[in-house]
C-alpha positions in Angstrom: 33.7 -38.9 -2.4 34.7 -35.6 -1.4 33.3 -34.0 -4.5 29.7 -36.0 -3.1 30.5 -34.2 0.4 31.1 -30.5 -0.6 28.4 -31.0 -2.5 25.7 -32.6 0.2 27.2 -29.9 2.6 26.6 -27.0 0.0 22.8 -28.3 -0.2 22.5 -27.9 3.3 23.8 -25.0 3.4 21.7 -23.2 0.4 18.7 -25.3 2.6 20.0 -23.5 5.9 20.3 -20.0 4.4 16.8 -20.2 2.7 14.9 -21.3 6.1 17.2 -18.5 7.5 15.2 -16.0 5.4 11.6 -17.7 5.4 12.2 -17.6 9.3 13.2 -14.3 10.0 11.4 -12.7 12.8 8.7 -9.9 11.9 10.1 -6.2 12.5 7.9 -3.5 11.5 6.7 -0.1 12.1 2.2 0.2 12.6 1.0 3.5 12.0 -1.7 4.4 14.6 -3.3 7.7 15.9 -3.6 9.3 19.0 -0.8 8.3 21.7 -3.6 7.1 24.1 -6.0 6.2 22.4 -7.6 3.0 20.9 -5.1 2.4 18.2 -2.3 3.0 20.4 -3.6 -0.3 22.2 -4.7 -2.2 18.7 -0.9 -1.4 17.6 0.4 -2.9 21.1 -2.1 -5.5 20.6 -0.6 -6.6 17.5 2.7 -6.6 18.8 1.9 -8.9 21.5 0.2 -11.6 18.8 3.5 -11.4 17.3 5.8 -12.0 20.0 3.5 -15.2 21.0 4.3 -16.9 17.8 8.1 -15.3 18.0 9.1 -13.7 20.7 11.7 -12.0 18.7 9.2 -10.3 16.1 8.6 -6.4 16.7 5.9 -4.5 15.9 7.1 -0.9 16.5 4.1 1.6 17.2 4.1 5.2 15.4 1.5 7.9 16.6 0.1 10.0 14.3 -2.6 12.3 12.6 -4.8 8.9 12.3 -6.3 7.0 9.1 -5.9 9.8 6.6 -2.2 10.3 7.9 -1.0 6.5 7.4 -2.9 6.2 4.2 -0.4 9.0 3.3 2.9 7.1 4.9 1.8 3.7 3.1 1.6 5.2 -0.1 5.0 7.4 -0.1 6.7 3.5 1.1 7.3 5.4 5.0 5.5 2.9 7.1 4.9 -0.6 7.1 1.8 -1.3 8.9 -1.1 1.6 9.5 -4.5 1.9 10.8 -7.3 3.4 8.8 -11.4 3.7 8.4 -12.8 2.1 5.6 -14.5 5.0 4.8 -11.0 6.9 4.9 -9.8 4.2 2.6 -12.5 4.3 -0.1 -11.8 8.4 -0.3 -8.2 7.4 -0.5 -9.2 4.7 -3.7 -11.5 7.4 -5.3 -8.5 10.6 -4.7 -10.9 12.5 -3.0 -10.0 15.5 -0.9 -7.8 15.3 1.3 -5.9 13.1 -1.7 -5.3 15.0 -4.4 -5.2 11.3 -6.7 -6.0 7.7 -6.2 -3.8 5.7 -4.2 -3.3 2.6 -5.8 -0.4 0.9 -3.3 -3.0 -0.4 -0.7 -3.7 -4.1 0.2 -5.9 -5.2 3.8 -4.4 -7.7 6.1 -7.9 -7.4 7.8 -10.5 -6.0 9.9 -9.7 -4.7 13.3 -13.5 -3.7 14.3 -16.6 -2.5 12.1 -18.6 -1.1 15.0 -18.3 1.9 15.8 -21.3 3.6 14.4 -22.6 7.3 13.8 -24.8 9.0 16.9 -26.8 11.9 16.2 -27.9 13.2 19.4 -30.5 16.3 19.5 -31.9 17.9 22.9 -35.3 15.8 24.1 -36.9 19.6 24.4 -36.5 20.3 20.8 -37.4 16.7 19.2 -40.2 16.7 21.6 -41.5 19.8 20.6 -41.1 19.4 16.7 -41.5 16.1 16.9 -38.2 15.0 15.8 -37.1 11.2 15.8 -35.0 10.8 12.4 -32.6 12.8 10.5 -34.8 13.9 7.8 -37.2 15.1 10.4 -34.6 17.9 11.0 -35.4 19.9 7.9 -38.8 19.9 7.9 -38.7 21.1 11.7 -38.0 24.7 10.6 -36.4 25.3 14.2 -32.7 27.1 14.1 -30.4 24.2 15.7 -26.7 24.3 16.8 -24.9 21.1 15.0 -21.5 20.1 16.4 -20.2 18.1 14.2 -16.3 16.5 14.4 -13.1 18.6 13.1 -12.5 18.7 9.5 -10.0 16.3 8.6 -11.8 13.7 10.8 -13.3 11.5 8.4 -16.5 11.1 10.5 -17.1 15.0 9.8 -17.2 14.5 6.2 -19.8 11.1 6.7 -21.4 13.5 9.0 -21.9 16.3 6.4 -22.5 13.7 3.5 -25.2 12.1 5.7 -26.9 15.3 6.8 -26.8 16.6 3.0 -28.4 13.1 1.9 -31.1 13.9 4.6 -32.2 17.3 3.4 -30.2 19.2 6.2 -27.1 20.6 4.8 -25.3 23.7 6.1 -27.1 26.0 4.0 -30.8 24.7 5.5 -29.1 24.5 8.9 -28.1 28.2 8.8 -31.3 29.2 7.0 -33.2 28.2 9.8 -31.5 30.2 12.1 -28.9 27.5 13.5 -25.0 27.0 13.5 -22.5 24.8 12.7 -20.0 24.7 15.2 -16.7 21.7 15.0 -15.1 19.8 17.6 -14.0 16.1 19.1 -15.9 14.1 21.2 -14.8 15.6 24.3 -15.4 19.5 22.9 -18.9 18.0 21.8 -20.0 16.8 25.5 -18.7 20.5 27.2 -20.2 22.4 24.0 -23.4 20.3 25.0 -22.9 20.6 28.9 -22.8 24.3 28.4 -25.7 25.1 26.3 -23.5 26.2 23.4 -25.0 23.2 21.0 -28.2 21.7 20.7 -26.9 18.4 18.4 -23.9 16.5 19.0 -22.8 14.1 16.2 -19.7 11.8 16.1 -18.9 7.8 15.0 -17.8 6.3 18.0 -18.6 2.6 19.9 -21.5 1.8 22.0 -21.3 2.8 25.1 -18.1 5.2 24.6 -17.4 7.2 27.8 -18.2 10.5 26.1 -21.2 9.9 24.8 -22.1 7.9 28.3 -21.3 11.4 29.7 -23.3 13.1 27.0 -26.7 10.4 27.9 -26.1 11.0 31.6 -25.6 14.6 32.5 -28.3 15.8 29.6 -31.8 15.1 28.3 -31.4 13.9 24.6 -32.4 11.5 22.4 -31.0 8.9 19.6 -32.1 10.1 16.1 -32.2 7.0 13.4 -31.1 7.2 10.4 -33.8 6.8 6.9 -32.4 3.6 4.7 -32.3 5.8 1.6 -29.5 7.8 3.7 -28.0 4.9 4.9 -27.1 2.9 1.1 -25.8 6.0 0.0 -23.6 6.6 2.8 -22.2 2.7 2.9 -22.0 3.1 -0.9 -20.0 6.7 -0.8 -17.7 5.5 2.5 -17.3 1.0 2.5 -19.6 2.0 6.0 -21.9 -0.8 6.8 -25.7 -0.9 8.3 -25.7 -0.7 12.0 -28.6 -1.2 15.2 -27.6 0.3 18.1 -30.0 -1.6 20.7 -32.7 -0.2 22.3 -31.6 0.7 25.8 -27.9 1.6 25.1 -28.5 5.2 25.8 -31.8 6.7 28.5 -34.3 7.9 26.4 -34.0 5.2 23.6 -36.9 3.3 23.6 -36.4 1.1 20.3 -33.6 0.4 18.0 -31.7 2.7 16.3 -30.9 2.3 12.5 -27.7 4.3 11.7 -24.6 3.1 9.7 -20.9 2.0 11.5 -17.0 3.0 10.8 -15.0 0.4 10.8 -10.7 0.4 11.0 -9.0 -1.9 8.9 -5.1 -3.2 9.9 -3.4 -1.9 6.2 -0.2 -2.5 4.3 1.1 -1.8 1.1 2.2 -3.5 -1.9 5.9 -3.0 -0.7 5.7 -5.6 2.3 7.3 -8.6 1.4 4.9 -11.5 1.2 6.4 -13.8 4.2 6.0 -10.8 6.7 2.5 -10.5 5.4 1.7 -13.9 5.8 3.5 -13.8 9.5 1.8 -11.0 10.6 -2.0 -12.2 9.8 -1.2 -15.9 10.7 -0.4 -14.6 14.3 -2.8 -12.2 14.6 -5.2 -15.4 13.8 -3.4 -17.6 16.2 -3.2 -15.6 19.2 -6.6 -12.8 18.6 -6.7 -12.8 22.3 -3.9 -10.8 22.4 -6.1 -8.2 21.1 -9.5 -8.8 22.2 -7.6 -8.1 25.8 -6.7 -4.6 24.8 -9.9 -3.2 25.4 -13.1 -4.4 26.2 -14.5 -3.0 23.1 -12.6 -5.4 21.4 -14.0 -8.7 22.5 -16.4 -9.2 19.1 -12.8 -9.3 16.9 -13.2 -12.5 14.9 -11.1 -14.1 12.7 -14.1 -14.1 10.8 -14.5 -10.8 11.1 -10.6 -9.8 10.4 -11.2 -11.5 6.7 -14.7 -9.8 6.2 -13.4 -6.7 4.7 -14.1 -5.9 1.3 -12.4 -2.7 0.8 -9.2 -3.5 -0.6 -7.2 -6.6 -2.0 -6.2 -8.6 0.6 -2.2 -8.7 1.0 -0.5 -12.1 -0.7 1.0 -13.2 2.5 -2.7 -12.7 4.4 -4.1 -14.5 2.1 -1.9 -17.2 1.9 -2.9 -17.5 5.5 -5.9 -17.2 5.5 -6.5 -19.9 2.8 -4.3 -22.3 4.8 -6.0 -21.4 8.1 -9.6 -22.3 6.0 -10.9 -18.7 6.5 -11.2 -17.7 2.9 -11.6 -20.0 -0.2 
C-alpha cells in the first residue's frame, strides 16, 4: 500500500511539475522602433493582450533602429519578439543589402497591419503643366524635379528608388533633367515641401497620416498612381501588396489611386519555445481589442488578417493556435 501511495503521489507530482511548465506565464522582450511611435503602441498593445489571458505574462518593449534592426537581433538569438515590414523581411530572406547573407532563423506569429501604402506627391503646378498623373509620366515630362525621398536605411527609400527605377525615372533621369534628389523623414519631407526646397514628396505611410494631412493642407499637390507593370514588380521584389487609396482621402484626388502598401508583421525566431509561441498568438487572437485600441489606425486588425501573411513560416506555437482557433487549416 505505501509502495501504491508514493507512487500515486509521484504521478501527481510529475503531473504537477509538467502543468507547472506548460503554464508558465509569457515573459519576453518585442523589438519595436521609434520610442513614440506606432510600434511603441503595437508592443504595449501586445503586452496588454497578454496580461488579459494572464495577468502575470510580460511583454517587455525595446526601442530601436526599426524593422531592419530587429531582423538583425532575431537572427543573432538577442530578442524575442520584433517588428518588421514585409518588404524588410523579404530583403532579409534574399541577404540583400543591408544583410550581407540570408537569414534563415525567421518564423511570423502574424500580421499587425498591411496598409500603409506608398504616396507620391508632386506640386499641382508642375503635373498641371506637363500633364502629369502617374509615375511613368514623370520621365517623359522632361521638367528638372526635386524628389524627397525617405533616409537610406528606411526600407521605404529603397521601394521608393526600386519603384521610380521600374517607372523610367531613376536618379540618373532625375538629375539629367535638371532635378535633385534630396532624403529625409516624413516630417523633413512636409518642411522641405513647405519651404519650396522639393517639388515631390514620397514616403509609405497610412491613410490619412498627420504629415501627409499637413502636406495636402498647407500645399497644392496631387496623388500620382502607380502603372500595374510597376506595381507586380514591386509586390514581387518586397512581399508589398496592391493598394487603392480612395478617392477623396487627400484635396485634389478626384478618383482612386492605385499604388502598392507596407505592411509590419509581429516576428519571432526559430529559438522561441513553442508554448510561448502558441501563448502569445492565442492571446493576441483572444483579446485583438487590446490592440485595435492603441490607435485608431488599427481598427481593420483581424484575426483574419494576423494569419494572412505569407512571408515567412508561421511559428509552431502560432500555428498550433491558429489551427485550434479554426483560422488556418
Amino acid at each position: 500500500m505505501k509502495r501504491k501511495l508514493t507512487t500515486f503521489f509521484a504521478a501527481i507530482g510529475i503531473c504537477a511539475i509538467g502543468s507547472s511548465a506548460v503554464a508558465d506565464s509569457v515573459n519576453v522582450t518585442l523589438s519595436g522602433g521609434n520610442p513614440s511611435g506606432l510600434w511603441s503602441l503595437l508592443g504595449a498593445g501586445v503586452d496588454r493582450a497578454v496580461k488579459a489571458s494572464d495577468p502575470d505574462g510580460v511583454v517587455t518593449y525595446q526601442a530601436t533602429g526599426g524593422g531592419f534592426a530587429n531582423i538583425g537581433l532575431l537572427a543573432a538569438d538577442r530578442t524575442d519578439l520584433g517588428l518588421a515590414h514585409d518588404a524588410e523581411i523579404k530583403l532579409a530572406l534574399s541577404g540583400e543589402e543591408p544583410f550581407r547573407e540570408p537569414i534563415t532563423n525567421l518564423q511570423a506569429i502574424g500580421y499587425m497591419y498591411n496598409w500603409a501604402p506608398m504616396h507620391f506627391f508632386l506640386e499641382k503646378s508642375i503635373a498641371d503643366e506637363y500633364d502629369i498623373d502617374s509615375l511613368d509620366d514623370l520621365a517623359k515630362a522632361d521638367v528638372g524635379i526635386r524628389v524627397a525621398m525617405n533616409n537610406s536605411g528606411n526600407v521605404t527609400a529603397n521601394m521608393t528608388s526600386f519603384m521610380l527605377d521600374a517607372a523610367g525615372f531613376d536618379e540618373e533621369t532625375i538629375k539629367g533633367n535638371g532635378g535633385t534628389v534630396v532624403r529625409g523623414g516624413s516630417a523633413q519631407q512636409v518642411d522641405l515641401l513647405a519651404d519650396g526646397r522639393t517639388d515631390m514628396v514620397i514616403n509609405g505611410i497610412f491613410v490619412g497620416h498627420s504629415s501627409f494631412l499637413s502636406v495636402d493642407k498647407n500645399n497644392e499637390v496631387v496623388l500620382l498612381t502607380v502603372p500595374q507593370d510597376v506595381i507586380e514588380k514591386t509586390n514581387e521584389k518586397f512581399g508589398t501588396g496592391p493598394y487603392t487609396i480612395p478617392a477623396g482621402s487627400y484635396t485634389h484626388q478626384a478618383d482612386d489611386v492605385q499604388t502598392v502598401a507596407l505592411g509590419a508583421l509581429l516576428v519571432t525566431s526559430d529559438a522561441l519555445d513553442e508554448e510561448t509561441g502558441y501563448a502569445i498568438a492565442h492571446s493576441i487572437v483572444d483579446n485583438m481589442d487590446q490592440i485595435r485600441s492603441v490607435h485608431s489606425a488599427m481598427q481593420m486588425l483581424t484575426p483574419e488578417l494576423l494569419v494572412s501573411q505569407e512571408t515567412l513560416p508561421f511559428h509552431p506555437g502560432a500555428e498550433r493556435a491558429y489551427k485550434e482557433l479554426g483560422l488556418i487549416e
